[in-house]
C-alpha positions as CSV (number, residue, x, y, z in Angstrom):
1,X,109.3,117.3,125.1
2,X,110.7,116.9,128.9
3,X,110.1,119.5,131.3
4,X,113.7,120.8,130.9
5,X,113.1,121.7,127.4
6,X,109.8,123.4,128.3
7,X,111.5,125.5,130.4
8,X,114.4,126.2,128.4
9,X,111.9,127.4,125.7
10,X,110.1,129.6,128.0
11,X,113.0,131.6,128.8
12,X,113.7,131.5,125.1
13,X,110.2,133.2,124.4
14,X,110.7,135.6,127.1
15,X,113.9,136.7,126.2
16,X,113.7,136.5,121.6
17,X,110.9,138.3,120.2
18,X,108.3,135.4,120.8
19,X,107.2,135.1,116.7
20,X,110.3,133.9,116.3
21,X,110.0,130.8,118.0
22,X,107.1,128.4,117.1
23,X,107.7,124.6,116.7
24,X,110.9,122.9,117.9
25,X,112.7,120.1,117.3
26,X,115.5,118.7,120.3
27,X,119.0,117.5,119.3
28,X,122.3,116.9,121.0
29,X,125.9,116.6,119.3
30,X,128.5,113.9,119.3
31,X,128.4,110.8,120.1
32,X,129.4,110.9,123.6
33,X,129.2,113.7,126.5
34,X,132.8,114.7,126.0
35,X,132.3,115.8,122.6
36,X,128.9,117.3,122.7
37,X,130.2,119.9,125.3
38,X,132.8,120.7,122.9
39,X,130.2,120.9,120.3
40,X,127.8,122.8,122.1
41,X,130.8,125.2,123.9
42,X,132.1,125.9,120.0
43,X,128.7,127.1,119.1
44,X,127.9,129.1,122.5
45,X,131.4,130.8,121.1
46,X,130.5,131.8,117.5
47,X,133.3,129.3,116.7
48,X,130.7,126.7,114.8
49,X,128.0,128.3,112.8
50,X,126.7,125.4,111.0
51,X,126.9,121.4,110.9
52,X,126.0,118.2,108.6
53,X,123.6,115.7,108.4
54,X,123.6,112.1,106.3
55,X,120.8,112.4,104.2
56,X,120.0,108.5,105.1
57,X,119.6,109.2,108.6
58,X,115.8,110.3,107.5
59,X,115.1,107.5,105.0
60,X,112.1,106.2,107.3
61,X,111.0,109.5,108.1
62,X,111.8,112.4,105.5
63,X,109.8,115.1,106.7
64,X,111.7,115.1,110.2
65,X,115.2,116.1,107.6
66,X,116.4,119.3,108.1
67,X,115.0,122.4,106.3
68,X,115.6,125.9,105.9
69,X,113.8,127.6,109.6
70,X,113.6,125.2,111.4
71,X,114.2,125.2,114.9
72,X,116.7,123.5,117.1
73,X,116.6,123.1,120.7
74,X,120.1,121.7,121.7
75,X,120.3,119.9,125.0
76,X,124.1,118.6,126.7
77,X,124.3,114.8,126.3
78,X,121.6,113.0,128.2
79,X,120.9,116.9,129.7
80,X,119.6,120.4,129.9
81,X,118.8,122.7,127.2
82,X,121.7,124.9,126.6
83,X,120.8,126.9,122.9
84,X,118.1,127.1,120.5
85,X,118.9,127.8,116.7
86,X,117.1,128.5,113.3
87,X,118.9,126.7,110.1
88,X,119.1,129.7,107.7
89,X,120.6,127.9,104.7
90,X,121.0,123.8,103.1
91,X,122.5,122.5,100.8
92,X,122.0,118.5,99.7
93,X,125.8,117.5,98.7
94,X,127.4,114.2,97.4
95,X,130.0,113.5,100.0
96,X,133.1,113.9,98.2
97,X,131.4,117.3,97.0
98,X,131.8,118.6,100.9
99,X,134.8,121.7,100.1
100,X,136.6,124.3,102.0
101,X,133.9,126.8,101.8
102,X,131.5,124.0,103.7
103,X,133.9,123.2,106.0
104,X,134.6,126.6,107.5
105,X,131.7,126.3,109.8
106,X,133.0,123.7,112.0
107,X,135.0,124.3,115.0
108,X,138.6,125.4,114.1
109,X,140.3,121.9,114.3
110,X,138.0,119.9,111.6
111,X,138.2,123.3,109.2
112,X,140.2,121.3,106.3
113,X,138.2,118.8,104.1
114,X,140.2,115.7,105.2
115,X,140.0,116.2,108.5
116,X,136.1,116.4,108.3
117,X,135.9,113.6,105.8
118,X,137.9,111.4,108.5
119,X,135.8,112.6,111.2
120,X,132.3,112.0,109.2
121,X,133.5,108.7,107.1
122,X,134.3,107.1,110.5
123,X,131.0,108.7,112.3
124,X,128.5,108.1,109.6
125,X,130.2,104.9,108.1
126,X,129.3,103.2,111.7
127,X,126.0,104.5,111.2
128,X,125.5,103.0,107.9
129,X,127.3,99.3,108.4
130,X,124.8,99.0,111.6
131,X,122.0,99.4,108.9
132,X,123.7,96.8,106.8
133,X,125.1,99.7,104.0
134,X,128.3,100.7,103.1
135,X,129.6,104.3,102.7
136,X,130.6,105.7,99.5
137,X,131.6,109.1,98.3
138,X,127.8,109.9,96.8
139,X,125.8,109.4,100.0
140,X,124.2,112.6,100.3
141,X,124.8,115.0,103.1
142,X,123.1,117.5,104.2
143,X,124.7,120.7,105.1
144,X,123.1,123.8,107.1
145,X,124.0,127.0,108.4
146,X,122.6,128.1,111.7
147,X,122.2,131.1,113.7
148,X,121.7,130.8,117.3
149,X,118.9,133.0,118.8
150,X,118.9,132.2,122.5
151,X,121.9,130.1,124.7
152,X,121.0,129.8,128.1
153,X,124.3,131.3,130.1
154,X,126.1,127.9,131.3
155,X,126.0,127.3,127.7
156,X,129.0,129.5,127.6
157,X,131.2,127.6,130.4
């Protein structure tokens, strides 16, 4: 963990009852800095309140997959921490299982199910083809709920 994130937690602790942070892990959003600011600014609003995850993006290392409690630090692309927040709920869901209920956590423009299956078969398809797989409507995703417990004030600009 860089020194940033250190930080970042500090101010966490001092400012979120301290048993409710232990162990962390660090993520951004997106795939470029564009869209994790819009990510991250969708969040810092209440706007997103929950997000997805292929479930063979932790083939080689299952215990690092998502899990009820855990912890997320959520640093700008390639910069500072910015929020921390505790998954409250998963769910493990073929693809094409992914409905409007699911949906509703993104940020207002991918709340319909095609629009987040374009968004995600494009995203994670890459993803898989660079591994040498294909796609198909039963990959397993992984869907969470989050709450955030601590964003750090430019988290909101």
């Amino acid at each position: 963990m860089n020194q940033d994130v250190e930080e970042f937690l500090a101010a966490a602790r001092a400012a979120v009852p301290p048993h409710l942070i232990g162990a962390v892990k660090v993520r951004t959003f997106g795939s470029s800095a564009a869209m994790a600011d819009v990510i991250i600014d969708l969040i810092a609003a209440g706007e997103k309140t929950g997000t997805f995850a292929l479930a063979a993006e932790f083939d080689a290392a299952p215990e690092q997959a998502p899990a009820v409690g855990d912890l997320y630090v959520v640093t700008r692309f390639q910069g500072p921490a910015v929020l921390l927040y505790r998954i409250i709920a998963i769910e493990r869901v073929p693809f094409e299982g992914i409905n409007h209920d699911h949906v509703q956590v993104e940020g207002p423009s991918a709340r319909t199910v095609e629009v987040w299956r374009k968004i995600h078969w494009d995203y994670w398809g890459g993803l898989l083809r660079a591994r040498g797989r294909e796609p198909d409507m039963q990959m397993a995703v992984i869907f969470q709920r989050f709450e955030v417990l601590y964003p750090r004030p430019a988290a909101r600009a």
